[in-house]
C-alpha positions, 0 to 999 in steps of 0.5 A: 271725708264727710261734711259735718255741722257740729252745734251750728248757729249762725246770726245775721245783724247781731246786735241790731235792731235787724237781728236774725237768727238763720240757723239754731244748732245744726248738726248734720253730717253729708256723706261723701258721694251722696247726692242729698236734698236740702229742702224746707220753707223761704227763710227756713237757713238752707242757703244760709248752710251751704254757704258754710260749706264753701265757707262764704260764711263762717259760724257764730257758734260751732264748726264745719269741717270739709275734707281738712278745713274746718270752718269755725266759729272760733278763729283759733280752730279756723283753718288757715287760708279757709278760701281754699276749700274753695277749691274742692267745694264748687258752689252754683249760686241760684241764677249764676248765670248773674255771674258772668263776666268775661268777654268770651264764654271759654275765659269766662269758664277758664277763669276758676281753673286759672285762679286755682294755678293752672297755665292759660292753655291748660285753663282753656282746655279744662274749659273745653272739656266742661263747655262739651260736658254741659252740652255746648260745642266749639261754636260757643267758645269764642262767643260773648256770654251776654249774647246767649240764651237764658239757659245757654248763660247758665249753662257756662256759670255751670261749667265754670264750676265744674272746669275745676273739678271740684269734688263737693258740687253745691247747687242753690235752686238750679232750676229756677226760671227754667222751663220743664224742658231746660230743668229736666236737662240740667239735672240730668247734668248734676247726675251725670257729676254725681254718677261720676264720683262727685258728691252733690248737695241740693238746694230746691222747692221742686219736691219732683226733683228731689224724689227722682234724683236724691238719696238723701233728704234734710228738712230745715225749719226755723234754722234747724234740721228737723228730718233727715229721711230717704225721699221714698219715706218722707214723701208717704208721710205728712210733710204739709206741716214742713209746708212741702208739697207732695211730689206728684208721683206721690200723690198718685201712689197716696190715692191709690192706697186710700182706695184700697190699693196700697203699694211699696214707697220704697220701690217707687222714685218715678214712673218706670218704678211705679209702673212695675210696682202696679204690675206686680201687685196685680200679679200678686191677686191672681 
């Protein structure tokens, strides 16, 4: 089934002098198996969202519904025992590596699959499992997770989440403080999951990252969503006004057009495109 936001509003501090409202009548729908980008300006309600998804927060006004959990402003629609989604939605928060807790990195990673009802072996072993698909091997199992890498620590928080195999994975600006390196690794990662079935909901300001993996795009401006496109559209229109850079593929492909040499957005999502694009158009002058 898909996520759906039906007249979404949802208000921090109500009734305060620090009274914010975060989203303003959200509607939207995340098909299952997508893999969408959720982007727009710092304030804007994007992580205000997926935080519905998983349910941490619930509605002021209207509803989410996940699979069968329906997260609802009024608590008579509100599913019973609403934590469960918790079992189907997997939620990276940014830095998650902030998360870690255990004294070993295997019961840090096998803590959700046991809080969701498995047996302590079979716990450790889905944990296993995630530790090798995350790229780190049996040396890391027995290690204190304070003792890693930057990236080595997230990439524990990470396969903590997916040890339970959730079937939605929502990931809140997962490149942050990683160098280009570490970035490009851990989104091949969340394409991997995606590939493998899994729908995938991202949070980022790296416009790059979103026109190389996502299939989807939603804008959120003043807790709205004011544009919901494919990233080969969006990104050969005038995004400045959502404050958004250019990808820069794109501002490649934007220069050569103003010069007389235009080419198809659509084809184009990153440089292997883009070269078989220039190549095909140079054939069509022959």
């Amino acid at each position: 089934m898909p996520i759906t936001f039906s007249n979404v509003f949802y208000t921090y501090n109500p009734k305060t002098p620090l009274e914010n409202a975060a989203l303003n009548g959200v509607d939207l729908t995340i098909e299952d198996g997508s893999f969408t980008a959720i982007v727009g300006r710092t304030g804007s309600g994007k992580s205000t969202m997926v935080q519905m998804i998983n349910a941490l927060l619930s509605p002021s006004q209207g509803e989410v519904v996940v699979n069968e959990f329906i997260n609802a402003a009024d608590k008579k629609k509100r599913t019973k025992k609403l934590y469960k989604v918790r079992g189907q939605v997997g939620l990276v928060f940014q830095f998650p590596e902030y998360q870690l807790f255990a004294d070993t990195v295997e019961k840090d990673v096998a803590f959700a699959p046991k809080n969701f009802g498995l047996k302590e072996e079979e716990a450790l072993e889905e944990a296993h499992k995630a530790l090798r698909e995350v790229g780190l091997d049996e040396s890391f199992d027995k290690r204190s997770p304070f003792e890693l890498s930057g990236g080595e620590k997230r990439r524990v928080a990470i396969a903590g989440i997916l040890a339970f195999h959730p079937n939605i994975l929502v990931v809140d600006e997962p490149t942050a403080g990683l160098d280009p390196r570490g970035a490009f690794q851990m989104m091949e990662l969340f394409e991997k999951v995606h590939k493998a079935g899994t729908t995938v909901i991202l949070v980022t300001h790296d416009m790059n990252i979103v026109l190389r993996y996502a299939d989807r795009v939603l804008v959120v401006d003043n807790g709205k969503i004011v544009r919901s496109s494919d990233p080969e559209t969006l990104f050969f229109e005038d995004i400045e006004k959502y404050s958004l850079e250019t990808p820069l593929l794109y501002s490649f492909v934007k220069g050569l057009s103003k010069r007389g040499f235009p080419l198809d957005p659509g084809k184009i999502h990153d440089v292997d495109s883009l070269a078989a694009e220039i190549a095909a158009k140079k054939g069509d002058k022959r």
